[in-house]
PATORTOR-17816 format. One record per atom (N, C-alpha, C): residue number from 0; x, y, z; atom name. Coordinates in nm, 4 decimals. Layout:
% PATORTOR-17816
nr=NUM&px=X&py=Y&pz=Z&atom=CA
...
***
This chain:
% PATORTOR-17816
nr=0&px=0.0838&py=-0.1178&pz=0.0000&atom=N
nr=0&px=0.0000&py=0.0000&pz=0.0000&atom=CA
nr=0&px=0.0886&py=0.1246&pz=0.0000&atom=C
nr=1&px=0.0308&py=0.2310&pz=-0.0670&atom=N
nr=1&px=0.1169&py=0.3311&pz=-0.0981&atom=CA
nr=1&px=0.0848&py=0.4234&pz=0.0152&atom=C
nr=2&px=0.1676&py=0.4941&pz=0.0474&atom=N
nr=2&px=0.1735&py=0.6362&pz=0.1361&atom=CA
nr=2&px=0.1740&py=0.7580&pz=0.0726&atom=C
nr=3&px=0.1492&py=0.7697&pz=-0.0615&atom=N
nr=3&px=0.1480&py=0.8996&pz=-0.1097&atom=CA
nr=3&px=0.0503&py=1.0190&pz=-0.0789&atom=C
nr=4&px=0.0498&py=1.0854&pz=-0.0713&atom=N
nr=4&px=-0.1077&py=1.1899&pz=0.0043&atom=CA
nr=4&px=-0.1096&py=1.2515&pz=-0.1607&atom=C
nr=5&px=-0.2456&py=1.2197&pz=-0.1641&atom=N
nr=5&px=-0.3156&py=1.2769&pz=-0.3186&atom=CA
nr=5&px=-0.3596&py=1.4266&pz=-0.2844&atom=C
nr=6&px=-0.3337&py=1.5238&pz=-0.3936&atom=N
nr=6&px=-0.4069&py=1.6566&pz=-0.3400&atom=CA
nr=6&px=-0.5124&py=1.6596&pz=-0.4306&atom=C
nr=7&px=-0.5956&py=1.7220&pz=-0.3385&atom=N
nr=7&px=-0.7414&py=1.7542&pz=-0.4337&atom=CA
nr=7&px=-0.7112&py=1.8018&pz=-0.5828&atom=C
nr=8&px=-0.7664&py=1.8198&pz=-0.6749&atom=N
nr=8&px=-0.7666&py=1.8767&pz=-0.7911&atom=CA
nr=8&px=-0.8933&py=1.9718&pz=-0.7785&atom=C
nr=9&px=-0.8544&py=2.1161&pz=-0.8528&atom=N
nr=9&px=-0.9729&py=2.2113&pz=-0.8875&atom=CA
nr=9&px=-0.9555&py=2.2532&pz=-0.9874&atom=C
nr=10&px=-1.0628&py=2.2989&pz=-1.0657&atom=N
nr=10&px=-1.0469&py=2.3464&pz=-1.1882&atom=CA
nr=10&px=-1.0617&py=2.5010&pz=-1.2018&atom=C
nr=11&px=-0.9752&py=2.5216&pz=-1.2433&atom=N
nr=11&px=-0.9273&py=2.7553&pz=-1.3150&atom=CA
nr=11&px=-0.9606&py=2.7779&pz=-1.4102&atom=C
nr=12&px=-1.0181&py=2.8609&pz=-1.4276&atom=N
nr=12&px=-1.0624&py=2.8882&pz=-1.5988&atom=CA
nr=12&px=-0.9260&py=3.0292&pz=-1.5833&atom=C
nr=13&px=-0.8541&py=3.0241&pz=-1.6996&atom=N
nr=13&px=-0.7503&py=3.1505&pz=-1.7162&atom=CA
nr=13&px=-0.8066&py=3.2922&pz=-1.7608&atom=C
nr=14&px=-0.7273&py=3.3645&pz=-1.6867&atom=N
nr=14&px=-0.8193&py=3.4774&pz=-1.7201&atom=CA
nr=14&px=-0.7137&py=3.5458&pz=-1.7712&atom=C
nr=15&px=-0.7556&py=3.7133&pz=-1.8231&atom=N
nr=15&px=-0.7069&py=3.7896&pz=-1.8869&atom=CA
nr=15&px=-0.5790&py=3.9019&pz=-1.8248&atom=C
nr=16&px=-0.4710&py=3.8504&pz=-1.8648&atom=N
nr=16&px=-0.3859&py=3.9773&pz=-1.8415&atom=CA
nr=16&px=-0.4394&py=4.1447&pz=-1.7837&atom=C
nr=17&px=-0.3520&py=4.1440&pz=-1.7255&atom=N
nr=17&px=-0.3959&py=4.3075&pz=-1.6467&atom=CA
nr=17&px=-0.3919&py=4.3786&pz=-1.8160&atom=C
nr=18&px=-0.4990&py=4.4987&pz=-1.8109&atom=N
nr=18&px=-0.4682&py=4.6041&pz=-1.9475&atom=CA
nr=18&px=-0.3180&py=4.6797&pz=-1.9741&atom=C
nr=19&px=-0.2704&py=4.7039&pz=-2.0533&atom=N
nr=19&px=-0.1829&py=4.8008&pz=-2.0828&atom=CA
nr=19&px=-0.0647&py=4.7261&pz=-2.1961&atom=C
nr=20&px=0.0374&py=4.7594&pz=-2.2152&atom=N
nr=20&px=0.1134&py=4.7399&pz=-2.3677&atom=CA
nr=20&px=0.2119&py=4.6320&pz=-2.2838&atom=C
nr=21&px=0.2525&py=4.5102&pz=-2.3163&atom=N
nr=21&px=0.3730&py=4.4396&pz=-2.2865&atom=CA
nr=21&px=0.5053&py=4.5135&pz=-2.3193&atom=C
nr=22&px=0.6265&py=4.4813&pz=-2.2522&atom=N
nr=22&px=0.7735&py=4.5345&pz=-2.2351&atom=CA
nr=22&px=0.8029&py=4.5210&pz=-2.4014&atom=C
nr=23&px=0.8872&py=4.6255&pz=-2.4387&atom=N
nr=23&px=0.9654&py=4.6072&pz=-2.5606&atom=CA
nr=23&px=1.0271&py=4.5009&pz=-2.6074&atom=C
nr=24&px=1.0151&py=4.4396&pz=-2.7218&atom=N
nr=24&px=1.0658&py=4.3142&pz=-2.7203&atom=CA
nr=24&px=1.0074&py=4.1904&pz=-2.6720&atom=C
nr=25&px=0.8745&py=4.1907&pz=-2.6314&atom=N
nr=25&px=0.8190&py=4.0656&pz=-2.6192&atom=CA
nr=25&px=0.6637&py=4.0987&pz=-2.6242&atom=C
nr=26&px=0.6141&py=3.9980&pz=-2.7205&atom=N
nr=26&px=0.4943&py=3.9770&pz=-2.7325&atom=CA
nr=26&px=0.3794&py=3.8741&pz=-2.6160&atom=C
nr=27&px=0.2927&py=3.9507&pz=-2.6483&atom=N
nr=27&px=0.1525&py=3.9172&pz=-2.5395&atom=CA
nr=27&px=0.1703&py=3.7631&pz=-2.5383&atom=C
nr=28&px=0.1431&py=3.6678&pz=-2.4461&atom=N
nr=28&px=0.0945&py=3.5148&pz=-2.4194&atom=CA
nr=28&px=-0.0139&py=3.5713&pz=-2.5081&atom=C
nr=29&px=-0.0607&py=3.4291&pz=-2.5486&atom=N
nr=29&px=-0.1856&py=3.3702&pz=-2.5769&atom=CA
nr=29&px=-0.3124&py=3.3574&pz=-2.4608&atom=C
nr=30&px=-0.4239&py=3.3840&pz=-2.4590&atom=N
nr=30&px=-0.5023&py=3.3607&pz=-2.3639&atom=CA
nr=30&px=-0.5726&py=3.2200&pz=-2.3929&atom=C
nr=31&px=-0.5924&py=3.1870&pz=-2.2819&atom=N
nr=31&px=-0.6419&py=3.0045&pz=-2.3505&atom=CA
nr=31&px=-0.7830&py=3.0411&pz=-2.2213&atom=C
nr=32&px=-0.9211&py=2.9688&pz=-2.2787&atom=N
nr=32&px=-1.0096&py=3.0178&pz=-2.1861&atom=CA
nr=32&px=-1.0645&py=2.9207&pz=-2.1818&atom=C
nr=33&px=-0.9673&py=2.7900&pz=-2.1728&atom=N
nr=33&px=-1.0446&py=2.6658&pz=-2.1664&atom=CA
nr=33&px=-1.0454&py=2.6538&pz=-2.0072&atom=C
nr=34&px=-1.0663&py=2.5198&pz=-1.9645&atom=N
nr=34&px=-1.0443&py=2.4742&pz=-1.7605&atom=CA
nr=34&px=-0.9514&py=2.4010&pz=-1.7914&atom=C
nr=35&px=-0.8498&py=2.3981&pz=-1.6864&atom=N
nr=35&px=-0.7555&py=2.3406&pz=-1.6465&atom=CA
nr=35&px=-0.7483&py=2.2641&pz=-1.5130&atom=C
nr=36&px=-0.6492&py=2.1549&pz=-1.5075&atom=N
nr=36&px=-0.6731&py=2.0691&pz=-1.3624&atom=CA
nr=36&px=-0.5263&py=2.1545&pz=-1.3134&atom=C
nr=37&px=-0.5292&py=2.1743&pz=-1.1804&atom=N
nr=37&px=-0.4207&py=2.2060&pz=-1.1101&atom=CA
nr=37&px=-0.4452&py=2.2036&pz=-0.9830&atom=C
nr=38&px=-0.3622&py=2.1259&pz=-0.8728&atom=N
nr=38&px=-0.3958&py=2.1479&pz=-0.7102&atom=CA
nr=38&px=-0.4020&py=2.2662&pz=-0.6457&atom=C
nr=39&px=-0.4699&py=2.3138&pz=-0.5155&atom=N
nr=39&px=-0.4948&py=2.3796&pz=-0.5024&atom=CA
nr=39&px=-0.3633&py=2.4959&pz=-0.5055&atom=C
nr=40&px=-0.2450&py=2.4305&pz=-0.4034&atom=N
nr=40&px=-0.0825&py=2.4699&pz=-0.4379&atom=CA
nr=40&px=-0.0906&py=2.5498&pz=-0.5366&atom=C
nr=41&px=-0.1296&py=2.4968&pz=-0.6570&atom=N
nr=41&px=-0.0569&py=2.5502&pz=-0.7683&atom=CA
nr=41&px=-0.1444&py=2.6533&pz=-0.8070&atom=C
nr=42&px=-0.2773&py=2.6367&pz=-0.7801&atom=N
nr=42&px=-0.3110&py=2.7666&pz=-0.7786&atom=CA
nr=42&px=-0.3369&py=2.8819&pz=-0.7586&atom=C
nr=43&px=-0.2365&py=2.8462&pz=-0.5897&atom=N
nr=43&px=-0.1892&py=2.9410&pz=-0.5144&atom=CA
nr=43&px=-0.0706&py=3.0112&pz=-0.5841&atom=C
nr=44&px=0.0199&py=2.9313&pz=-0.5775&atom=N
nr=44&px=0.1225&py=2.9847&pz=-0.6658&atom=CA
nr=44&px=0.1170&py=3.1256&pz=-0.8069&atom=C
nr=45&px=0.0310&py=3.0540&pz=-0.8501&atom=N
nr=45&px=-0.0400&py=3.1251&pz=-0.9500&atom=CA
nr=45&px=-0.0449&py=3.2523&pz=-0.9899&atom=C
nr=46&px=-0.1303&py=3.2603&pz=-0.8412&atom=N
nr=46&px=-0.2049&py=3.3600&pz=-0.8078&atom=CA
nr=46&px=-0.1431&py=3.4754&pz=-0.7594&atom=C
nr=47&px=-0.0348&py=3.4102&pz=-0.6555&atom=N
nr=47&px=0.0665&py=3.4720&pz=-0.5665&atom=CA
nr=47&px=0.2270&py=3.5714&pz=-0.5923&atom=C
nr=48&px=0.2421&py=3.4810&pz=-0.7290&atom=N
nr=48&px=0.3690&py=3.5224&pz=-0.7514&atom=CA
nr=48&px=0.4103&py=3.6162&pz=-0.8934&atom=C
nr=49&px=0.5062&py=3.6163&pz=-0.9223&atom=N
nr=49&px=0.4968&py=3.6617&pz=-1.0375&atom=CA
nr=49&px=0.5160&py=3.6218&pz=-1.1533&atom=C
nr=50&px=0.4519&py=3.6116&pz=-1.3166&atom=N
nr=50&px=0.4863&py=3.5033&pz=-1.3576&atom=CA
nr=50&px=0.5971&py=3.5555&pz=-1.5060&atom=C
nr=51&px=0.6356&py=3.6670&pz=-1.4315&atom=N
nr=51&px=0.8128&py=3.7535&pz=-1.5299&atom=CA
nr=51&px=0.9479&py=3.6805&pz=-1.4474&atom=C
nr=52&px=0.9022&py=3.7247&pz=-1.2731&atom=N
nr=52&px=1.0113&py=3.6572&pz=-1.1825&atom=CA
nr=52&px=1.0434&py=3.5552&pz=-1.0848&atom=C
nr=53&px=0.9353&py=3.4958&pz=-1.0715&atom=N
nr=53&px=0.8695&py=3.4359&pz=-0.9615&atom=CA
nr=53&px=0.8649&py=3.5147&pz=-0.8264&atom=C
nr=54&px=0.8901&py=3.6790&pz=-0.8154&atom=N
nr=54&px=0.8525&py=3.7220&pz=-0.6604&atom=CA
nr=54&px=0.7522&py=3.7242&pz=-0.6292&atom=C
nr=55&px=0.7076&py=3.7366&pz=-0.5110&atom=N
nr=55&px=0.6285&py=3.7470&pz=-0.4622&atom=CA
nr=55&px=0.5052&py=3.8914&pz=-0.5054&atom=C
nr=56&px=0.3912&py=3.8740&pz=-0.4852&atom=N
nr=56&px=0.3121&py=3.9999&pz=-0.5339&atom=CA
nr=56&px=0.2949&py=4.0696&pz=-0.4350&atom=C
nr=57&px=0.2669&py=4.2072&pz=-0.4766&atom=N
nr=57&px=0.1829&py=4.2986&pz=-0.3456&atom=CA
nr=57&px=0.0528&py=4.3391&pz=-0.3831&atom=C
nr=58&px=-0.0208&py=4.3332&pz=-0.2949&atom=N
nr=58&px=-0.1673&py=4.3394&pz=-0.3538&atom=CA
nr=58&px=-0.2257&py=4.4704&pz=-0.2931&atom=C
nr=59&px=-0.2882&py=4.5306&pz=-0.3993&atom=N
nr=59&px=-0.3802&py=4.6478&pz=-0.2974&atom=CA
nr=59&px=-0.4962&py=4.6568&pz=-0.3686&atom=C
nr=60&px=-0.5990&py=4.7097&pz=-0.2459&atom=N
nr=60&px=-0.7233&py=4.7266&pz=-0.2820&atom=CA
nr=60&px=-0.7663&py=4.8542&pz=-0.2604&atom=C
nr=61&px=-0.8776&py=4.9350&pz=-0.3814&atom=N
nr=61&px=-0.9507&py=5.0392&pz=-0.3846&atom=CA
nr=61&px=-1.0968&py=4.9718&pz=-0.3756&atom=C
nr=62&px=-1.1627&py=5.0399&pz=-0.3159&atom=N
nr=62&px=-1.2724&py=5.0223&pz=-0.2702&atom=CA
nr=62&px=-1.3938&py=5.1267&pz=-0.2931&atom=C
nr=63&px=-1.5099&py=5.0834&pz=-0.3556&atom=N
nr=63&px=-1.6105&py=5.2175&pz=-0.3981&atom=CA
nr=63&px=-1.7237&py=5.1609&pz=-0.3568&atom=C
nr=64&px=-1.7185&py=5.2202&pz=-0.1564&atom=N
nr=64&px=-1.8791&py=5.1719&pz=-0.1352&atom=CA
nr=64&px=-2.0207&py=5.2160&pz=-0.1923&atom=C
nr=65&px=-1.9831&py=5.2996&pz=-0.2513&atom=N
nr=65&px=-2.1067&py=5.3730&pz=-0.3555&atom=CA
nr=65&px=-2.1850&py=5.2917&pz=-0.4477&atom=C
nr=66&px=-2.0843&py=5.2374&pz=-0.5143&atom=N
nr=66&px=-2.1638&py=5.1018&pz=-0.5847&atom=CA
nr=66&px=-2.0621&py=4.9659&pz=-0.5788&atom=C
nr=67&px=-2.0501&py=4.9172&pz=-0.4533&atom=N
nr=67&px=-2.0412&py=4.8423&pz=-0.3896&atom=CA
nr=67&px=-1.8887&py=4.7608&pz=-0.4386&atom=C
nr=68&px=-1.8036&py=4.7791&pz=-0.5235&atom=N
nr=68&px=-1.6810&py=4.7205&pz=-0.5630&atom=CA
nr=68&px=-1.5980&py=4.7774&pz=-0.5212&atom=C
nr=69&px=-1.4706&py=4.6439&pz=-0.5075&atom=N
nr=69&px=-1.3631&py=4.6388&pz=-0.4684&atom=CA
nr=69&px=-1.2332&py=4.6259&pz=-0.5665&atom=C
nr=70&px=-1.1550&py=4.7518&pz=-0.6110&atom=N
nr=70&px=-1.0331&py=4.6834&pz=-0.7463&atom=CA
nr=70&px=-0.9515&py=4.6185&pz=-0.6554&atom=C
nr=71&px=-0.9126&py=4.5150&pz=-0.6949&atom=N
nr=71&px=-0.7603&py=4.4474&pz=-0.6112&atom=CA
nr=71&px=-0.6720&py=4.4567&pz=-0.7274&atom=C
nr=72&px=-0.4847&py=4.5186&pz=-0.7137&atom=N
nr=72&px=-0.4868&py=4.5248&pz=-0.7937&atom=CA
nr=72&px=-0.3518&py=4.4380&pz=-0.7434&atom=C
nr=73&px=-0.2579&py=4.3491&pz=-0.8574&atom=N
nr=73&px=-0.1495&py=4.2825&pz=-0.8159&atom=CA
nr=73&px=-0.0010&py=4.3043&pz=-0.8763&atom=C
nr=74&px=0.1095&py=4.3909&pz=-0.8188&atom=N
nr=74&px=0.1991&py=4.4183&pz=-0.8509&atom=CA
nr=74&px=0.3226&py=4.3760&pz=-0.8094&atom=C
nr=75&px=0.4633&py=4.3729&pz=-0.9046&atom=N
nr=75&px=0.5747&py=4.2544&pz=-0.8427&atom=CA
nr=75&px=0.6446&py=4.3760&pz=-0.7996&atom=C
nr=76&px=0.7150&py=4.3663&pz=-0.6752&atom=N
nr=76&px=0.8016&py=4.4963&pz=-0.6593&atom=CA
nr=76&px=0.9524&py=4.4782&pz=-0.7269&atom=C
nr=77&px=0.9770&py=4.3303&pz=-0.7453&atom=N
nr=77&px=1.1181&py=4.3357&pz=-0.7898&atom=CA
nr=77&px=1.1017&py=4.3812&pz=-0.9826&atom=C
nr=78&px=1.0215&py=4.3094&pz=-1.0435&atom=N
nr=78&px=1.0533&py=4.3656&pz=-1.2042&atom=CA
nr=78&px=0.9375&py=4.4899&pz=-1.2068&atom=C
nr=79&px=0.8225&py=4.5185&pz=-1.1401&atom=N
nr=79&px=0.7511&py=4.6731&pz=-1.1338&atom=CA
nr=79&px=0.6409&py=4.5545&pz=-1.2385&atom=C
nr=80&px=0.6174&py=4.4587&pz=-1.2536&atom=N
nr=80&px=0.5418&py=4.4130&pz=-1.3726&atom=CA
nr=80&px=0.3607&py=4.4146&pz=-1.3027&atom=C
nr=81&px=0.2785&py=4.4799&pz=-1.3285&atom=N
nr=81&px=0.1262&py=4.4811&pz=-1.2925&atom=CA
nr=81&px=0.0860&py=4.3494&pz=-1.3354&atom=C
nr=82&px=0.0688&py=4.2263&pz=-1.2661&atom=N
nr=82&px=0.0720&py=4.0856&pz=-1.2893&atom=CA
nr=82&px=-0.1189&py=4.1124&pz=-1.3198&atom=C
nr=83&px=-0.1503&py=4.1356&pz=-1.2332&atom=N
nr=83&px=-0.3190&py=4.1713&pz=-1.2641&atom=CA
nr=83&px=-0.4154&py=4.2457&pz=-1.1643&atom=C
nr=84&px=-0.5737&py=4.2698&pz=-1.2840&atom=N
nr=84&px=-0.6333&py=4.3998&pz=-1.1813&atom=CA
nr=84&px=-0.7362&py=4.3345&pz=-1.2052&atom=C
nr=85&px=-0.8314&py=4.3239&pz=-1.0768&atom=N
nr=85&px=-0.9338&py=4.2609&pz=-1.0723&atom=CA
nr=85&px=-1.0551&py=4.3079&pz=-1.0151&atom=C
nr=86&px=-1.1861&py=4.3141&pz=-1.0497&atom=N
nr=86&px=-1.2931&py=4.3970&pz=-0.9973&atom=CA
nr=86&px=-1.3670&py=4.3016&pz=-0.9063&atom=C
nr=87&px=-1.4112&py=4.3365&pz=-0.7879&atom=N
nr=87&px=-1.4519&py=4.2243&pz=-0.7127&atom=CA
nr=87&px=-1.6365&py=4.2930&pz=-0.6578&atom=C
nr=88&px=-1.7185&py=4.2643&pz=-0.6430&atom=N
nr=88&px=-1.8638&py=4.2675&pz=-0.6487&atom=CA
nr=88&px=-1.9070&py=4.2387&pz=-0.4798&atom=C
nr=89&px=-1.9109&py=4.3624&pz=-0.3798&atom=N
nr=89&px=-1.9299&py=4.3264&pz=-0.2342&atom=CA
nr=89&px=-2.0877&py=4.3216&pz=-0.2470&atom=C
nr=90&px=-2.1285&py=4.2377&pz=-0.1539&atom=N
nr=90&px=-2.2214&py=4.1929&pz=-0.1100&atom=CA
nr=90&px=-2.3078&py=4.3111&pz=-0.0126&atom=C
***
């Protein structure tokens, strides 16, 4: 009998690059908007880091209780790269 510990699998649908022009010299990824399997890990990772350097992100949020959203927005401090900006819908 094996001892391996299985991690859950969840499925990500990929989303869209933050707006604005890519660095000189390199063209946009492809967006793929199919689902993908990846553990939860990895879609921490993902989410978390950066995907020019692998640092870590800093995240900040603007907030407009007026009509009820939240921007989070996600930036690398070591390459300055805006990894992504996201509109979030408060309850």
């Amino acid at each position: 009998m094996s001892n391996t510990k299985s991690e859950p699998k969840v499925e990500v649908q990929a989303i869209a690059p933050a707006e604005g022009t890519p660095s000189e010299g390199r063209k946009a990824a492809p967006i793929s908007t199919g689902l993908v399997q990846a553990s939860a890990e990895e879609v921490l990772l993902k989410y978390t880091r950066c995907n020019q350097c692998q640092a870590r992100l800093h995240f900040s949020y603007l907030t407009d209780f007026s009509r009820n959203l939240t921007q989070e927005t996600a930036r690398c401090p070591e390459c300055h790269h805006q990894a992504h900006r996201v509109m979030h819908r408060l309850q």
